[in-house]
N, C-alpha and C positions, 0 to 999 in steps of 0.2 A: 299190536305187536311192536309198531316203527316206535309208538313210546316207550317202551321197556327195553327197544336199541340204545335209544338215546339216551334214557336213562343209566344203563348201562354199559359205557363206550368197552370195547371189544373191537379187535380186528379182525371182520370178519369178511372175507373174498364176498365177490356178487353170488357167486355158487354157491356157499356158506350159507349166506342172507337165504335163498332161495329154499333151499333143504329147513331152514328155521319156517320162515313165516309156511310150506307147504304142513312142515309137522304143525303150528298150532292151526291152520286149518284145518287138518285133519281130526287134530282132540276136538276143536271146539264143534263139528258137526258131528262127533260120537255126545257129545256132551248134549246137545238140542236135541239128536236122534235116540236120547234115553229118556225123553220125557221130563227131562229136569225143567223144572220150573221156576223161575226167580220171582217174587215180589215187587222188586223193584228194578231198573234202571241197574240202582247201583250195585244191587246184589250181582247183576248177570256181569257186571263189570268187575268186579272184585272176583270171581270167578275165572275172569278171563286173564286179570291179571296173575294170579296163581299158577294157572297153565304156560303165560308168556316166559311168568319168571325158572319155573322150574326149566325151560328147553333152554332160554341163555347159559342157565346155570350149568345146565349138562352140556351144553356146546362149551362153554369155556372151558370146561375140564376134558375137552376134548374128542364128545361123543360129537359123529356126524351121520350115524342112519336116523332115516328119518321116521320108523318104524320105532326105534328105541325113543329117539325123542318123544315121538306121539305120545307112545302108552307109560313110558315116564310122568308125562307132563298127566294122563288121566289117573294115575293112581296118585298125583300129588291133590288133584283137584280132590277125587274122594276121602285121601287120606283130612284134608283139612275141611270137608265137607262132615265126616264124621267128630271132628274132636269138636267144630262150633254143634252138634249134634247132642254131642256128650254134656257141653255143658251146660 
């Protein structure tokens, strides 16, 4: 997640920081605790960068539950878990 900060610069409070990195904790052990399974290394990392990018993305537009964040950031992993899926 600290890489997709820094990639990312954003002003975000320590409190801020805290509510992000707790939401992709949270997706990423509904993400392990559904069984999903990666191939590789990089797959599970690509994955996770999905989820990191979609909470920045919603924190900078101003969302801070970390409930919203969560399941945001799980429908964006499914969402592009389906379209590499599709094609």
């Amino acid at each position: 997640m600290l890489v997709y900060l820094e990639a990312n610069p954003a002003a975000f409070a320590p409190e801020e920081l805290r509510i992000l990195t707790v939401a992709f904790d949270k997706a990423w052990e509904s993400v392990q605790a559904s069984g999903a399974q990666f191939d590789t290394n990089g797959h599970a990392e690509t994955a996770r960068a999905v989820i990191a990018k979609h909470i920045i993305e919603a924190a900078k537009r101003g969302e801070r539950d970390q409930g919203r964040l969560r399941d945001g950031a799980i429908i964006a992993y499914t969402r592009a878990n389906l379209r590499t899926a599709l094609r």
